[in-house]
N, CA, C and O of each residue as an XYZ file, in Angstrom:
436
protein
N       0.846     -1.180      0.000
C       0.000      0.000      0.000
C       0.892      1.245      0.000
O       2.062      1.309      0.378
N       0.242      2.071     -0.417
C       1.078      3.108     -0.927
C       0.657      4.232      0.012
O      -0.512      4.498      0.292
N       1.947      4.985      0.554
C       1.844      5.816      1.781
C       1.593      7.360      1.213
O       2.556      7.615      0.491
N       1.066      8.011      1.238
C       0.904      9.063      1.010
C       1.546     10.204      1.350
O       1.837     10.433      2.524
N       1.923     11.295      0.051
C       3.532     11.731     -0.392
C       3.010     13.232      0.666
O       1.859     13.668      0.695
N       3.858     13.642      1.232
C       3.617     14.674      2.391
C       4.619     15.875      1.303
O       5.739     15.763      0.804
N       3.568     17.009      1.264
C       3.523     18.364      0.416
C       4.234     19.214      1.443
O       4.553     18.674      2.503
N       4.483     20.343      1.262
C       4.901     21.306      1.681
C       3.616     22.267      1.062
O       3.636     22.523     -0.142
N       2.651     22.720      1.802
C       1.617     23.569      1.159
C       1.522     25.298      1.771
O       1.260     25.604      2.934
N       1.645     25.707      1.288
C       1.240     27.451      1.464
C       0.492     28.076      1.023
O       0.286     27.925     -0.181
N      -0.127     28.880      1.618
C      -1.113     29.751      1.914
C      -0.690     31.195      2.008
O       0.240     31.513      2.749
N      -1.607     32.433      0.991
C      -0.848     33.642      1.671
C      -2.265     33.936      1.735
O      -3.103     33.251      1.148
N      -2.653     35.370      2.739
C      -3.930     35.692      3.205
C      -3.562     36.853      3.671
O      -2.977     37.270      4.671
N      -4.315     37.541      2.161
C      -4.404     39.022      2.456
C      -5.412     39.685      2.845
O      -5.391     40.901      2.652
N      -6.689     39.010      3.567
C      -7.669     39.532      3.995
C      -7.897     39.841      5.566
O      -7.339     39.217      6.468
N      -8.629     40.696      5.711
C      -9.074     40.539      7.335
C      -9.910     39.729      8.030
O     -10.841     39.291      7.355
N      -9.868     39.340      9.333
C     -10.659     38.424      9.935
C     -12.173     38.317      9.317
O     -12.709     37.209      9.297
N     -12.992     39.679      8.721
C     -14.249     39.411      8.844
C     -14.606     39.232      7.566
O     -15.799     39.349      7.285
N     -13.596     38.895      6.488
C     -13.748     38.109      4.855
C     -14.124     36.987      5.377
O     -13.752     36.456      6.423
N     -15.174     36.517      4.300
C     -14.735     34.936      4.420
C     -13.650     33.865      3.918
O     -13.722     32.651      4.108
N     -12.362     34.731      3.061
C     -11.151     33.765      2.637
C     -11.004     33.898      3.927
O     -10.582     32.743      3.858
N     -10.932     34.160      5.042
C     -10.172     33.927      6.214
C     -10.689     32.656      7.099
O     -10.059     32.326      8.104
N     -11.839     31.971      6.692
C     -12.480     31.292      7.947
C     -12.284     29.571      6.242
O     -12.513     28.362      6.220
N     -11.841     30.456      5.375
C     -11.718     29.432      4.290
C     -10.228     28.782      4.184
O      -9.929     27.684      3.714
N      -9.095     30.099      4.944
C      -7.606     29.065      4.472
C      -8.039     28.577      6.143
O      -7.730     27.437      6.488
N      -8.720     29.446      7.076
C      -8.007     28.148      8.293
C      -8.429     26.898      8.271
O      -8.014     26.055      9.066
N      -9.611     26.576      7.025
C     -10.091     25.527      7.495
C      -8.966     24.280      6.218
O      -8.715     23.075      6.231
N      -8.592     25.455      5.284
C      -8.185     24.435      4.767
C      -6.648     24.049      5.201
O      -6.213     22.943      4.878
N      -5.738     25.078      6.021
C      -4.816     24.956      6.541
C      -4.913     23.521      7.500
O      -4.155     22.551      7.508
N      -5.802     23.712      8.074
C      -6.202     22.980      9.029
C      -6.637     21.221      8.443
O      -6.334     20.302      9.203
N      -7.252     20.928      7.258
C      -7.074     20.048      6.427
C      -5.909     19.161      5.926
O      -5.635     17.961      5.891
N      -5.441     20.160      5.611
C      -3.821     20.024      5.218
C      -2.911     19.331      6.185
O      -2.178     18.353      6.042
N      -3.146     20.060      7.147
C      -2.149     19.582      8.555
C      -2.883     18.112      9.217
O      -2.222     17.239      9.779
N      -4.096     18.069      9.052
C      -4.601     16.446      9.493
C      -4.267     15.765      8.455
O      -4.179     14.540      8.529
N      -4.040     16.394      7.384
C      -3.971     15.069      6.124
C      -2.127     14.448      6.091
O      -1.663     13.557      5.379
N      -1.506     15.190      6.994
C      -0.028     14.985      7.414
C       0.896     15.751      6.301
O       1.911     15.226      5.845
N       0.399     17.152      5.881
C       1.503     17.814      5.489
C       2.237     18.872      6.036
O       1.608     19.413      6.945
N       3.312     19.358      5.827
C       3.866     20.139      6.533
C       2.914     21.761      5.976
O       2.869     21.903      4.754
N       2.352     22.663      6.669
C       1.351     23.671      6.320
C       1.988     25.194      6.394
O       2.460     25.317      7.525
N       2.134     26.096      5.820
C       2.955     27.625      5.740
C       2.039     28.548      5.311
O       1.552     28.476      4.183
N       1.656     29.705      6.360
C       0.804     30.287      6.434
C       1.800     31.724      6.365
O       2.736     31.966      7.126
N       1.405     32.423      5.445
C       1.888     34.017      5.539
C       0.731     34.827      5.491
O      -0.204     34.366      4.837
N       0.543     36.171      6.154
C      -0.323     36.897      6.597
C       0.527     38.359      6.149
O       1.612     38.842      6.473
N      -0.728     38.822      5.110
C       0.330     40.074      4.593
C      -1.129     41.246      4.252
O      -2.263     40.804      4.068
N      -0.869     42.424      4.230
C      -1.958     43.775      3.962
C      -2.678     43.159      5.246
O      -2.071     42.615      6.168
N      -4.255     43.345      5.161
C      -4.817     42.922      6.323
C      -5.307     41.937      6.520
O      -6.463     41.760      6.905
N      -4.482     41.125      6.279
C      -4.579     39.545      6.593
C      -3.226     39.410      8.090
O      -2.955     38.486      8.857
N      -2.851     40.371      7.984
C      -2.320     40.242      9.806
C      -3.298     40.789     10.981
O      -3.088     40.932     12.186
N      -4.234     40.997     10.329
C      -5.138     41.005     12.042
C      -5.565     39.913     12.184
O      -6.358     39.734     13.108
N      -5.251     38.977     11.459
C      -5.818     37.698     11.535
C      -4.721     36.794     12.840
O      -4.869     35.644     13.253
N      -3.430     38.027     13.313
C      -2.709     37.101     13.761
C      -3.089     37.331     15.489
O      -2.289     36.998     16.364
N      -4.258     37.870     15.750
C      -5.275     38.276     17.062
C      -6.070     37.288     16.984
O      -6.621     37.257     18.085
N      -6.467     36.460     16.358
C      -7.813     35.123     15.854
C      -7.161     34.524     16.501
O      -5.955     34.686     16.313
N      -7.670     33.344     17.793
C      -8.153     32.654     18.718
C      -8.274     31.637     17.236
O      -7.061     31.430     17.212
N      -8.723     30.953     16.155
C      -8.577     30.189     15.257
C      -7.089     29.748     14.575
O      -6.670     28.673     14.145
N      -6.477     31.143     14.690
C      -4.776     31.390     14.250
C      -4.278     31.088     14.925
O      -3.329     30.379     14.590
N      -4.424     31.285     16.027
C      -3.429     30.924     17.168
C      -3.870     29.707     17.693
O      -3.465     29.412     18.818
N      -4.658     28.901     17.075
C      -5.004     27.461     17.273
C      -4.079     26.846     16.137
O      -3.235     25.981     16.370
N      -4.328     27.385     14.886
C      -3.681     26.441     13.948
C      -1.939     26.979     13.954
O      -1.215     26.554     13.054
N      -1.453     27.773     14.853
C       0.038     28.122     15.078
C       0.371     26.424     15.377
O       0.916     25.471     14.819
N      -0.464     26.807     16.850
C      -0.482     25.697     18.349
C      -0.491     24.005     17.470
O      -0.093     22.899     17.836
N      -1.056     24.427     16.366
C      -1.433     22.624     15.801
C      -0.099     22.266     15.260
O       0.353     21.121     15.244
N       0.522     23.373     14.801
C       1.900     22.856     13.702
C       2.092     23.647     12.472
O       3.064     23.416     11.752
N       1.041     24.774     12.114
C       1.272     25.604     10.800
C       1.902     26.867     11.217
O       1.557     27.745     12.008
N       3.281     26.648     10.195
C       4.162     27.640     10.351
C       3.605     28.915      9.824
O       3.416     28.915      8.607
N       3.358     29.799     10.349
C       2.791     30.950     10.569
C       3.879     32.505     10.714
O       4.350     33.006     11.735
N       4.033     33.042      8.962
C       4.487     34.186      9.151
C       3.917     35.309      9.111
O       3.063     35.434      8.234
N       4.166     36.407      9.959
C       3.924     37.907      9.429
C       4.304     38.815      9.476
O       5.070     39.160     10.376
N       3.849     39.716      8.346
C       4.554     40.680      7.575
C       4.282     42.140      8.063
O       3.386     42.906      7.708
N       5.590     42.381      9.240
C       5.813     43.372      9.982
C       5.375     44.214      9.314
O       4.230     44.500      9.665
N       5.863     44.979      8.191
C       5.404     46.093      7.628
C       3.883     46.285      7.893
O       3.292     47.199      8.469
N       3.308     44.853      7.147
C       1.502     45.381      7.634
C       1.037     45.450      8.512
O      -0.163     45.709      8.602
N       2.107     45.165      9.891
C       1.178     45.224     10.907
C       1.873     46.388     11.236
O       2.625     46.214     12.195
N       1.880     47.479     10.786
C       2.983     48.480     11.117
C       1.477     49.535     10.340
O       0.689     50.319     10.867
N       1.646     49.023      8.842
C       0.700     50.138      8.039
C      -0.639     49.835      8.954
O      -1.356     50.803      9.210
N      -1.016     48.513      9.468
C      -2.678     48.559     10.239
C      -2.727     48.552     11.798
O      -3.555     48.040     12.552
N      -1.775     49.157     12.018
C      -2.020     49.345     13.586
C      -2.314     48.042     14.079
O      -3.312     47.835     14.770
N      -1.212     46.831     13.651
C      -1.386     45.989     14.842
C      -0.214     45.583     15.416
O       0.827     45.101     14.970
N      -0.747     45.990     16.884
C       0.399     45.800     17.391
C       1.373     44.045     17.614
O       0.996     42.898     17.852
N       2.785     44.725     17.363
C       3.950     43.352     17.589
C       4.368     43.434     18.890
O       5.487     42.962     19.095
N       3.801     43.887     19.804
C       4.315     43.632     21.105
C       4.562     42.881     22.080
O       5.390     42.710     22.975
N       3.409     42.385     21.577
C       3.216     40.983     22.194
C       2.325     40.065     21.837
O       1.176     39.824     22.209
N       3.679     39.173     20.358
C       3.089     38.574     19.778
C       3.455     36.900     19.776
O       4.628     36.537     19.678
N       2.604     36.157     19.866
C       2.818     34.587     20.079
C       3.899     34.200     19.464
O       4.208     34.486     18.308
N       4.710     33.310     20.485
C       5.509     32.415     19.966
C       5.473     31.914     18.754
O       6.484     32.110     18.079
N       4.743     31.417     18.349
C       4.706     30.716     17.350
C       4.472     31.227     16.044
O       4.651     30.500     15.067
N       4.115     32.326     15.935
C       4.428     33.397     14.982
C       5.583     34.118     14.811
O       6.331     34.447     15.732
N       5.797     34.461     13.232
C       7.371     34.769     13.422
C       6.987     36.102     12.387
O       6.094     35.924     11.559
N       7.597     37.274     12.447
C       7.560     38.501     11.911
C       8.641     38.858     11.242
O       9.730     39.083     11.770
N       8.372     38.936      9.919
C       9.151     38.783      8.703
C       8.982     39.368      7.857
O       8.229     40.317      8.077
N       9.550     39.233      6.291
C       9.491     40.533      5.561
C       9.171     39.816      4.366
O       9.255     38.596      4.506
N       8.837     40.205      3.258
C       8.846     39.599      1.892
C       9.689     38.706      1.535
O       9.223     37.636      1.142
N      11.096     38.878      1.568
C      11.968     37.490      1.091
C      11.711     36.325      1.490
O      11.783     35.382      0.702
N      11.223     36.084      3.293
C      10.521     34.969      3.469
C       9.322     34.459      2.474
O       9.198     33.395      1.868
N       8.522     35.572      2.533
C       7.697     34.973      1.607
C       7.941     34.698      0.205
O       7.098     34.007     -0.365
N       9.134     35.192     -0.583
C       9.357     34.637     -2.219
C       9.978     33.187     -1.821
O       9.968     32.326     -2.700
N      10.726     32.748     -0.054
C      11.370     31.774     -0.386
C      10.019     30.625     -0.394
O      10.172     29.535     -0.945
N       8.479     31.059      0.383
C       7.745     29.951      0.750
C       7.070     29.776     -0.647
O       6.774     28.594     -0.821
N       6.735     30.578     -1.691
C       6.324     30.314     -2.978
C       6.815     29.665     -3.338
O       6.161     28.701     -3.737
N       8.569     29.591     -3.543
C       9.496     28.860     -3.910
C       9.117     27.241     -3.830
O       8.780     26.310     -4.562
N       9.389     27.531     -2.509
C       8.947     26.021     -1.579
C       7.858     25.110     -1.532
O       7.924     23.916     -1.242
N       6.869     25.755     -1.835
C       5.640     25.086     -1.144
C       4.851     24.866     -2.377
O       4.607     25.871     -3.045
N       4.406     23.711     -2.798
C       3.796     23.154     -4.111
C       2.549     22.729     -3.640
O       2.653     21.565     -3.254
N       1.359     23.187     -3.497
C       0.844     24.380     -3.858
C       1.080     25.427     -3.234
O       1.357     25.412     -2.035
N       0.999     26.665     -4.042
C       0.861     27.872     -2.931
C      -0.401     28.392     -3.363
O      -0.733     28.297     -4.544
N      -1.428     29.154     -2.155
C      -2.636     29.546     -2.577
C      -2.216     30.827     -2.305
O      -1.235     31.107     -1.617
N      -3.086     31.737     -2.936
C      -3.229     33.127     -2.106
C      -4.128     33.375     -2.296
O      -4.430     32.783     -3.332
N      -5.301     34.213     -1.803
C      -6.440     34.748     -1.215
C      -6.231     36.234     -0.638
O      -6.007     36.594      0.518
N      -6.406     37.137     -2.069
C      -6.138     38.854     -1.778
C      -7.115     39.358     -2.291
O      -7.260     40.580     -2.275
């Protein structure tokens, strides 16, 4: 039987919490990561208030690597002060390397 080939999948999400692409990558992030792939989440324009979601900070906690893009939380007033572990605050080159990387990459802007 044949074991099933584990992806590297990414996600970018340029919307805010109250779109519905937002309640659409966590669920599919969240898919992804039960189906046993490794999952890469970038959060860029206002898709970093999404990094305040009680849902986000569930699917950090599950295993999806979760970046965001200081600048926008800079242009939308959200604050990096005190921001979860498991989120990491980064700049664009991260994100050309996770396009690179990650077969599929979605984005949702």
């Amino acid at each position: 039987m044949n074991k099933p080939v584990k992806q590297k999948i990414g996600f970018l999400l340029a919307l805010p919490p109250s779109h519905q692409s937002s309640e659409t990558v966590e669920g599919l992030a969240q898919a992804a990561l039960n189906a046993g792939h490794e999952v890469y989440l970038y959060l860029i324009d206002e898709g970093v208030k999404n990094m305040t979601s009680q849902a986000f900070r569930n699917l950090a906690q599950a295993g999806v690597r979760i970046f965001v893009c200081a600048y926008g939380c800079q242009q939308h007033n959200v604050s990096t002060a005190d921001v979860e572990k498991e989120f990491t605050l980064c700049g664009l080159v991260v994100l050309s390397g996770l396009i690179d990387a990650c077969k599929p990459f979605i984005s949702f802007t």
